[in-house]
C-alpha positions as a Markdown table, in Angstrom:
| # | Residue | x | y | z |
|---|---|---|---|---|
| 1 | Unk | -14.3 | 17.2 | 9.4 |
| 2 | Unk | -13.0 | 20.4 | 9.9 |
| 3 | Unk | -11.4 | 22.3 | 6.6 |
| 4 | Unk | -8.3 | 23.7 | 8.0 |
| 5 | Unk | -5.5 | 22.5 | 6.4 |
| 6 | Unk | -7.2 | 19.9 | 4.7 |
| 7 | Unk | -5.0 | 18.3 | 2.2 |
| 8 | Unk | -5.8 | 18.8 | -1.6 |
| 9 | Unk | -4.3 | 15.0 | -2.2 |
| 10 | Unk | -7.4 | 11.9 | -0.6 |
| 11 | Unk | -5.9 | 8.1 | 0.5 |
| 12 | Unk | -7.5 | 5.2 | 0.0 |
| 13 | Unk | -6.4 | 1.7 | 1.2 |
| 14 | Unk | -8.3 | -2.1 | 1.0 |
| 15 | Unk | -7.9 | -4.5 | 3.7 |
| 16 | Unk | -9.6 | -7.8 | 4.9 |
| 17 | Unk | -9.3 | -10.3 | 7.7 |
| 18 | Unk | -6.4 | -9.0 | 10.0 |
| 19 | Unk | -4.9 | -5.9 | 8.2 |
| 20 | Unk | -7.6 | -4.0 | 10.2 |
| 21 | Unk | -4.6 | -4.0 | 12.8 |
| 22 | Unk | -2.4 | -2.6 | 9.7 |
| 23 | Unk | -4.8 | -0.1 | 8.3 |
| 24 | Unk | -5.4 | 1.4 | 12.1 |
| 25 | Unk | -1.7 | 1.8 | 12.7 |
| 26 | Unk | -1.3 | 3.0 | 9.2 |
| 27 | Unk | -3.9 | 5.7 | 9.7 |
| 28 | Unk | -2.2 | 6.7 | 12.8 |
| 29 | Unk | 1.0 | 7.1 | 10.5 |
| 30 | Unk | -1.0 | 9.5 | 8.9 |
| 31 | Unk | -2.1 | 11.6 | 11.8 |
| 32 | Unk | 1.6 | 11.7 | 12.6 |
| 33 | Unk | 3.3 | 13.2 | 9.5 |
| 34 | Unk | 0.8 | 15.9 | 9.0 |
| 35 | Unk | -2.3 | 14.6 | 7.2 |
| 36 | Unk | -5.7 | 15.7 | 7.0 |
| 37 | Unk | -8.2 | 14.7 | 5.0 |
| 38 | Unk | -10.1 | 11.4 | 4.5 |
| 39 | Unk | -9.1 | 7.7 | 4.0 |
| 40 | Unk | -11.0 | 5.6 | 2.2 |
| 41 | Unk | -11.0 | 2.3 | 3.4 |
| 42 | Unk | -12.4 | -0.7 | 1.4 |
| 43 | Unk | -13.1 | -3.6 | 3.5 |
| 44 | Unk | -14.6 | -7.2 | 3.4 |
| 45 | Unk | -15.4 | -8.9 | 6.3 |
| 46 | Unk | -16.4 | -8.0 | 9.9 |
| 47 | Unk | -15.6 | -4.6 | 11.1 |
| 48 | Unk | -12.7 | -4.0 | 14.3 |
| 49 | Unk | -13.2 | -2.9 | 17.7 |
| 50 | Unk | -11.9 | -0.1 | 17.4 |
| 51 | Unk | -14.1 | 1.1 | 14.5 |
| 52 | Unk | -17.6 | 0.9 | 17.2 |
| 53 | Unk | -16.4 | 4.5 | 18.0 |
| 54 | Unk | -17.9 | 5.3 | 14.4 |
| 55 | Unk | -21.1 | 6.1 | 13.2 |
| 56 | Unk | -22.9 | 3.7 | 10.5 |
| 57 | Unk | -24.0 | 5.2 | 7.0 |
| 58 | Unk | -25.8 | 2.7 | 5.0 |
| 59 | Unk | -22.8 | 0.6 | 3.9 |
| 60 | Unk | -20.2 | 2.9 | 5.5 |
| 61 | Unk | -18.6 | 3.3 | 9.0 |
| 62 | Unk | -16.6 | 7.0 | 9.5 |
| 63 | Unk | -14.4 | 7.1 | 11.5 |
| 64 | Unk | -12.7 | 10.2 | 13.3 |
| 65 | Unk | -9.4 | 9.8 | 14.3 |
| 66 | Unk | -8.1 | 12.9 | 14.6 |
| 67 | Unk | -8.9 | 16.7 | 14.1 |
| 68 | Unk | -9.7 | 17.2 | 10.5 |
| 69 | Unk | -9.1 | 13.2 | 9.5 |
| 70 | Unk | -11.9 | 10.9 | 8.5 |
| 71 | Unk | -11.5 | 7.0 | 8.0 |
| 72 | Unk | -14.1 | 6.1 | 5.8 |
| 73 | Unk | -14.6 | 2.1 | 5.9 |
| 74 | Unk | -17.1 | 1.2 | 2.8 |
| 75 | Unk | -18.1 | -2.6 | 2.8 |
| 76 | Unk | -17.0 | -3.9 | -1.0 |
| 77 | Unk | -19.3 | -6.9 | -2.4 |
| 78 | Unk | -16.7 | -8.6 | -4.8 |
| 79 | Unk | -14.9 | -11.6 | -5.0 |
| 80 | Unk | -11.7 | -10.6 | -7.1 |
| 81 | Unk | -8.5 | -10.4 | -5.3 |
| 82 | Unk | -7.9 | -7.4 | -3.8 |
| 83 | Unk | -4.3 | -6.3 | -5.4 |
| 84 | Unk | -6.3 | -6.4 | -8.8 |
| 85 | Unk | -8.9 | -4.2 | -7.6 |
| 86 | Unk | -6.7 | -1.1 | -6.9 |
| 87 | Unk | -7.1 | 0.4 | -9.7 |
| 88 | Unk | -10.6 | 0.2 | -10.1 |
| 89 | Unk | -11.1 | 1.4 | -6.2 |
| 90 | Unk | -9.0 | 4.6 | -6.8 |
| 91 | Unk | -10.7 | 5.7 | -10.1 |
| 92 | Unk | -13.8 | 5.2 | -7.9 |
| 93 | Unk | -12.8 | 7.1 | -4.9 |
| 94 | Unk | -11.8 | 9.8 | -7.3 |
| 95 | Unk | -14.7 | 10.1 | -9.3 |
| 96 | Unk | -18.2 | 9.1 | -7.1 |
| 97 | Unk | -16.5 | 9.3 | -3.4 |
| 98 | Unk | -14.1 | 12.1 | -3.6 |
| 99 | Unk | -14.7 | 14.1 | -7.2 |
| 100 | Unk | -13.3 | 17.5 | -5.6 |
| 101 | Unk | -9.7 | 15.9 | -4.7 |
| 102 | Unk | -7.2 | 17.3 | -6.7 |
| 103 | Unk | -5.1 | 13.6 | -6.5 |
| 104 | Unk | -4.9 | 10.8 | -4.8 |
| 105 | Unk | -2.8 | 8.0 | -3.1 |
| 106 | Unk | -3.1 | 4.3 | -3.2 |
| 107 | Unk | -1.1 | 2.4 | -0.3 |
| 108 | Unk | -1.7 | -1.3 | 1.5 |
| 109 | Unk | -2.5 | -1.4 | 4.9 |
| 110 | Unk | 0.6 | -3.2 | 5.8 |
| 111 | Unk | 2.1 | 0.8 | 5.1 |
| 112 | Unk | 3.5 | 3.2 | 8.3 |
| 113 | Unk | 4.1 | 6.5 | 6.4 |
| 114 | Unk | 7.4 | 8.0 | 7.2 |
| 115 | Unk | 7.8 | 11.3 | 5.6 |
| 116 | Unk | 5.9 | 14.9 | 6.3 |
| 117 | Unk | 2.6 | 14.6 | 4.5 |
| 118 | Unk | 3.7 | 17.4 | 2.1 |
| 119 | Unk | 6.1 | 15.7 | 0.4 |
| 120 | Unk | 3.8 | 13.3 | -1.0 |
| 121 | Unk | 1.5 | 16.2 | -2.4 |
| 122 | Unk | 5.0 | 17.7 | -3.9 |
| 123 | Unk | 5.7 | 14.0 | -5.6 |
| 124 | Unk | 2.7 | 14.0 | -7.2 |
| 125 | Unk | 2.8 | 17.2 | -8.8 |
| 126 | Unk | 5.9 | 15.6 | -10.5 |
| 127 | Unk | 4.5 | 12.7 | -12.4 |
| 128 | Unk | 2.8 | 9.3 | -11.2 |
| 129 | Unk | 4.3 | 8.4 | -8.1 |
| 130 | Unk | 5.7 | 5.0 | -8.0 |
| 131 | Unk | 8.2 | 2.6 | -5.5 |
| 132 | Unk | 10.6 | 0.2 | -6.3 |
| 133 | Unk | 10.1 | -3.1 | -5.9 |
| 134 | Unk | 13.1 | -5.3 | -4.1 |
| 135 | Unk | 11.9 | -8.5 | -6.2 |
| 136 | Unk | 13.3 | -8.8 | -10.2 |
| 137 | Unk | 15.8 | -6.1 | -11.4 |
| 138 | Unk | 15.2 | -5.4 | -14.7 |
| 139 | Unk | 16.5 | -3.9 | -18.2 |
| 140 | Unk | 15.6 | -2.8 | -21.7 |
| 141 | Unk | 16.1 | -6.3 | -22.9 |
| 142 | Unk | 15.1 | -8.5 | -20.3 |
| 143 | Unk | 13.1 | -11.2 | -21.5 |
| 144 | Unk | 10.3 | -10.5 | -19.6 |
| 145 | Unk | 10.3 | -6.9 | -20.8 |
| 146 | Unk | 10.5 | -7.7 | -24.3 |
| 147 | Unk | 7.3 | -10.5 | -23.2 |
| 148 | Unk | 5.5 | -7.5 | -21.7 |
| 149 | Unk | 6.0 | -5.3 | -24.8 |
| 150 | Unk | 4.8 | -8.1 | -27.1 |
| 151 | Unk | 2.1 | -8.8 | -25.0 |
| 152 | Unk | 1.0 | -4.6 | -25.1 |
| 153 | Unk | 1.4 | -4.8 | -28.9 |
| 154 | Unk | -0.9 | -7.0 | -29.9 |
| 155 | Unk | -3.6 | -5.4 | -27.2 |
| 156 | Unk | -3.0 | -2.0 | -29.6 |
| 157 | Unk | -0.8 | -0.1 | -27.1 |
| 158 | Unk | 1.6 | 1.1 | -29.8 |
| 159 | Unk | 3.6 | 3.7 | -27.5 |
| 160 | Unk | 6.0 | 1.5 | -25.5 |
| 161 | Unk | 8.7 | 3.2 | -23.0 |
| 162 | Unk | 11.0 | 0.5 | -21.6 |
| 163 | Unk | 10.8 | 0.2 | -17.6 |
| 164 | Unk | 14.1 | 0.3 | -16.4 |
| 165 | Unk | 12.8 | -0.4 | -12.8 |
| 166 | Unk | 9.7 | -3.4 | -11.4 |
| 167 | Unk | 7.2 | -1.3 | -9.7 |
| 168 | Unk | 5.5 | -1.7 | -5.9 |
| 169 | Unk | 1.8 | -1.8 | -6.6 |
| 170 | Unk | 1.5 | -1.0 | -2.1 |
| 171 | Unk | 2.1 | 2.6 | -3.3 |
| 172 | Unk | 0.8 | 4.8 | -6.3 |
| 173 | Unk | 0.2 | 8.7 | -6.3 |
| 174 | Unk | -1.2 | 10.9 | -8.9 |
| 175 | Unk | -2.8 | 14.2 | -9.5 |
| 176 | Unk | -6.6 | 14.5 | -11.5 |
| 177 | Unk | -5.0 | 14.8 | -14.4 |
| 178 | Unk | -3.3 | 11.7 | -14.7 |
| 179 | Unk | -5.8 | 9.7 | -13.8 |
| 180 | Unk | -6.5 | 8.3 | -17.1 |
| 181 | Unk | -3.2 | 5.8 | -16.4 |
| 182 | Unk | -5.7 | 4.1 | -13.7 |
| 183 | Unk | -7.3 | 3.5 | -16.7 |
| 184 | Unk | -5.0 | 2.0 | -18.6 |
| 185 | Unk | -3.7 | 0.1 | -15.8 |
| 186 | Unk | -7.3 | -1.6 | -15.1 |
| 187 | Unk | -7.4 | -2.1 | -18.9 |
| 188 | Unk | -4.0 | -4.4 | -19.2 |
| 189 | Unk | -5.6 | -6.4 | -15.5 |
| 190 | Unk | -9.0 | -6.6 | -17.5 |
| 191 | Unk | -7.4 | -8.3 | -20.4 |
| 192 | Unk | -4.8 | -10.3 | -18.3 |
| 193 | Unk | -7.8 | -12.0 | -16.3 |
| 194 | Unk | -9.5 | -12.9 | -19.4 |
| 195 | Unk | -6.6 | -13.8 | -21.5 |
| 196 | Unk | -4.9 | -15.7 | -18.5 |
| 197 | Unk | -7.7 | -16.1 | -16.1 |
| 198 | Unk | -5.9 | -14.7 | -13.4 |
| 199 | Unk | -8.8 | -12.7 | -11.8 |
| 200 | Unk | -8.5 | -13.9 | -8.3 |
| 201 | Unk | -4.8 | -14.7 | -7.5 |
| 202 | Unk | -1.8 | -12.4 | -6.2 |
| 203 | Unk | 0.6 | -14.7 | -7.6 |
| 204 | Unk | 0.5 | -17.6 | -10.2 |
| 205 | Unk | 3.4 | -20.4 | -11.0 |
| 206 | Unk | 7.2 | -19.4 | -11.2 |
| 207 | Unk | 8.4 | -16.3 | -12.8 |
| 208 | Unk | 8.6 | -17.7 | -16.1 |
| 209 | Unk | 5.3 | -16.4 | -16.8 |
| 210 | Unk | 4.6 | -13.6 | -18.2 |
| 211 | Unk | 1.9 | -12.2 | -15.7 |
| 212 | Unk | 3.2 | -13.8 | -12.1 |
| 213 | Unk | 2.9 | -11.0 | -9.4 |
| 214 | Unk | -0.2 | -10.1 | -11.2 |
| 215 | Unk | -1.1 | -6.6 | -10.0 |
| 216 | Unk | 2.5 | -5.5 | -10.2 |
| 217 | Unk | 3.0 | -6.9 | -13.3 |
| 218 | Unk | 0.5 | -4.6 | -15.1 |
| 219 | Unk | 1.7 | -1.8 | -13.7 |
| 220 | Unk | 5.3 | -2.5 | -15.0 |
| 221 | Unk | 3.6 | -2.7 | -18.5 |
| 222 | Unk | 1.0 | 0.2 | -18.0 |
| 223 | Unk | 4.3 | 2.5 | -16.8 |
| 224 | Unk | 5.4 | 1.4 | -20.0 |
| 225 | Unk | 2.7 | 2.0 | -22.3 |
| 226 | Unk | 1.3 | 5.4 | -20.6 |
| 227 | Unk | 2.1 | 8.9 | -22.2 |
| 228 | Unk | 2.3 | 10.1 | -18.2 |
| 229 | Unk | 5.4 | 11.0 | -16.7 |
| 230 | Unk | 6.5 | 8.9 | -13.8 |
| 231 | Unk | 8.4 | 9.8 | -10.6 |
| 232 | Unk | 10.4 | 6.8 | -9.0 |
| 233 | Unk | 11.5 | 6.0 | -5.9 |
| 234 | Unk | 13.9 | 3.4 | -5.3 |
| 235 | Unk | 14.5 | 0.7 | -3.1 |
| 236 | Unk | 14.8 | 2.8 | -0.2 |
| 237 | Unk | 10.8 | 4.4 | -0.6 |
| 238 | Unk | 9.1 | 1.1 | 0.8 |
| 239 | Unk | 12.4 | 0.7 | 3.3 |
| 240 | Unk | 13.6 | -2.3 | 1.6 |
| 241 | Unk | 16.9 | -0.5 | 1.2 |
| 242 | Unk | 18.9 | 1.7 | 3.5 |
| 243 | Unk | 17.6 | 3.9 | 5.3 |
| 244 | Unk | 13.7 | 4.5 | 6.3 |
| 245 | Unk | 12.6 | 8.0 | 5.3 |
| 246 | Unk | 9.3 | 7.4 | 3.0 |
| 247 | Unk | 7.8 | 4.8 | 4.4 |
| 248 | Unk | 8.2 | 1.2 | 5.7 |
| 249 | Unk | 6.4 | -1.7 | 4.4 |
| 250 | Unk | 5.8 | -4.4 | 6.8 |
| 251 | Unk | 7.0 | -7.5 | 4.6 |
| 252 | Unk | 6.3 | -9.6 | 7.9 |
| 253 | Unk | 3.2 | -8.7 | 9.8 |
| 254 | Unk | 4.2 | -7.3 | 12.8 |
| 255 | Unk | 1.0 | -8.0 | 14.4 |
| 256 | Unk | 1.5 | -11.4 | 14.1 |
| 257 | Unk | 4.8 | -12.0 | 15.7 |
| 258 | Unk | 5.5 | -13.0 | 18.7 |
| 259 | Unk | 9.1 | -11.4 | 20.1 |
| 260 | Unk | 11.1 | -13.6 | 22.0 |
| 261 | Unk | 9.9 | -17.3 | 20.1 |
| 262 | Unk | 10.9 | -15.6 | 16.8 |
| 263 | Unk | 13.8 | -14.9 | 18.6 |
| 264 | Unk | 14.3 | -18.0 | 20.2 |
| 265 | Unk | 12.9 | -20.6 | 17.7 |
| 266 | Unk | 12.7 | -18.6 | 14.7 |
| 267 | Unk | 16.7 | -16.7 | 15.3 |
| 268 | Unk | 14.6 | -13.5 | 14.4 |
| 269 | Unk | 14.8 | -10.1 | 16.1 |
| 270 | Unk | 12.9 | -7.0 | 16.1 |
| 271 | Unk | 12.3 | -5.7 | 12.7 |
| 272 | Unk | 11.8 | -1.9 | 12.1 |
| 273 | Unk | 8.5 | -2.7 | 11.2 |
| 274 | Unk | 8.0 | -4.3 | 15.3 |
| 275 | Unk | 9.2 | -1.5 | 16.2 |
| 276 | Unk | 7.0 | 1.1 | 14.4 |
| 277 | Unk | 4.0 | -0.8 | 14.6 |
| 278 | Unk | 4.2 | -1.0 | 18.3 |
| 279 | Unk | 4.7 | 2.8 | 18.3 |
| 280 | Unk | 1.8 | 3.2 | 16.6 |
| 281 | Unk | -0.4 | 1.2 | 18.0 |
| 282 | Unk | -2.2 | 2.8 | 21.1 |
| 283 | Unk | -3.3 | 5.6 | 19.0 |
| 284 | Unk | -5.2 | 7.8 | 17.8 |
| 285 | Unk | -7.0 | 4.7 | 16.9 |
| 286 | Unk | -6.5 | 2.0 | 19.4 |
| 287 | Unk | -5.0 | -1.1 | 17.8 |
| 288 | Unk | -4.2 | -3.0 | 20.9 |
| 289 | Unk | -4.9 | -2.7 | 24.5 |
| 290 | Unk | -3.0 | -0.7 | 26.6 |
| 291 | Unk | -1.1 | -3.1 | 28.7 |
| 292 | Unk | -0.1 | -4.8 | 25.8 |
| 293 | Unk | 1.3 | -2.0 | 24.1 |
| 294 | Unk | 3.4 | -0.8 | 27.4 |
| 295 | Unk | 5.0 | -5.0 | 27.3 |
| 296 | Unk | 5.7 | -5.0 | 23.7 |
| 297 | Unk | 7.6 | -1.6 | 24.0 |
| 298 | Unk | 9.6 | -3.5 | 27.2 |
| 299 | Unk | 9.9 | -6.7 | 25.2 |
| 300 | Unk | 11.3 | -5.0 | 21.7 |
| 301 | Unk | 14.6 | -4.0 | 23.1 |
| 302 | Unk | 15.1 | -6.7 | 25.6 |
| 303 | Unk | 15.0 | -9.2 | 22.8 |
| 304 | Unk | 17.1 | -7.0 | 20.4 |
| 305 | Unk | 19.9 | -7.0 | 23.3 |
| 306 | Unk | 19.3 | -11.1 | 23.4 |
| 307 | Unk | 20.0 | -11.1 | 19.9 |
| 308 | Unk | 23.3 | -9.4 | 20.6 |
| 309 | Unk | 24.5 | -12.8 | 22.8 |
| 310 | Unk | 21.8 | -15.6 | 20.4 |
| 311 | Unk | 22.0 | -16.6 | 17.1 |
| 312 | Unk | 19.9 | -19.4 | 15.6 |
| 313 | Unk | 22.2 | -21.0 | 12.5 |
């Protein structure tokens, strides 16, 4: 990897079973807005295509991309869901796999980044870089909150600054010197698994409980009971509001869908996430074949003029 312009801020991701076809598009993201530097990649599970073009290292497959980027895909022996092992995976990249980085970035595979690379490194600098979430609006009082805080308190977290906002665990940013809130994230999932056991789940009963959307709910109390500044980004960040100008998260695969009987059957047209991942698919890492790519970019705006004229109620 070459060391022009290599980007003081390292990525790091975790995918399994078919997000390969989100990580490669979401590395190609990368390549587009300006990044260089390396991605790490945890992975479970048998490795893509597209990743033969690599050379093997023990339990590692690099990957190069792009001038001056590196996908590093590193083969992870656990059995604990994946959206409870971020933490834990970037305090690892930062200390063993990358300990010169100055920061680092979490996001999911499901990710296209939108905005020039340097604007993430600017957020950073600002405080621990956090998105919206689009499910539970919340307040100083909400029950929940006041659940979370009780909860903290009898853990010994005696600092408690009431989130005004529910945190999207698919994208976190900090520099070195804040990583200590990994930490303390990984220390509220520790003692949510044992207290709860909740150690291999995304999501457990209805809302009414006090840890549901597990991962994201110990963020929202470790924002709370850190001493780090945070820097938030609303709805918009993860393109769940208006406007696209961070980054989109892919809610519905895109991979996955199949244009005109989600149309048709379904009564659903091209998302922006279709769209971009189509885009992004044919390279610098090669997704999807070729003659696939050239259809989907004929069927996308076919279907959304059908969906002009067709309606499914």
């Amino acid at each position: 990897m070459t060391q022009n312009a290599i980007s003081p801020i390292t990525i790091c991701t975790l995918w399994e079973k078919d997000y390969h076809k989100g990580l490669g598009t979401f590395v190609n993201s990368l390549v587009r807005v300006g990044y260089r530097g390396r991605v790490w990649a945890g992975y479970r599970g048998v490795l893509p295509a597209w990743a033969a073009a690599g050379r093997i290292e023990a339990e590692r497959c690099i990957v190069s991309p792009a001038e001056g980027v590196e996908l590093v895909l590193c083969r992870i022996h656990l059995d604990i869901h994946f959206a409870q092992y971020k933490a834990s995976w970037m305090m690892r990249v930062l200390t063993e796999l990358e300990p010169t980085a100055q920061g680092i970035y979490y996001f999911d595979p499901d990710i296209f980044v939108l905005a020039r690379w340097s604007f993430f490194e600017q957020w950073a600098r600002y405080g621990v870089a956090v998105c919206e979430d689009q499910s539970y609006p919340l307040n100083h009082s909400h029950p929940l909150v006041r659940s979370w805080q009780e909860y903290a308190g009898n853990l010994g977290f005696t600092q408690w600054k009431p989130p005004d906002v529910y945190p999207n665990s698919g994208l976190l940013g900090l520099t070195r010197d804040r990583q200590s809130f990994l930490t303390e994230w990984q220390n509220l999932l520790d003692a949510m698994q044992h207290d709860f056991g909740l150690g291999n789940v995304m999501k457990t009963g209805t809302r009414t409980e006090i840890f549901h959307q597990t991962d994201q709910d110990a963020l929202a109390v470790a924002t709370a009971i850190s001493s780090h500044p945070m820097s938030w980004v609303g709805l918009d960040g993860m393109g769940f509001g208006r406007g696209e100008w961070l980054t989109l998260h892919a809610l519905a695969k895109p991979w996955r869908g199949r244009i005109f009987r989600d149309l048709l059957v379904e009564g659903h047209k091209p998302d922006a996430a279709m769209r971009h991942y189509w885009a992004l698919a044919e390279g610098p890492i090669q997704v999807e074949p070729q003659g696939r790519v050239r259809r989907h970019r004929l069927y996308i705006p076919l279907a959304a003029f059908l969906a002009r004229f067709y309606s499914r109620r």
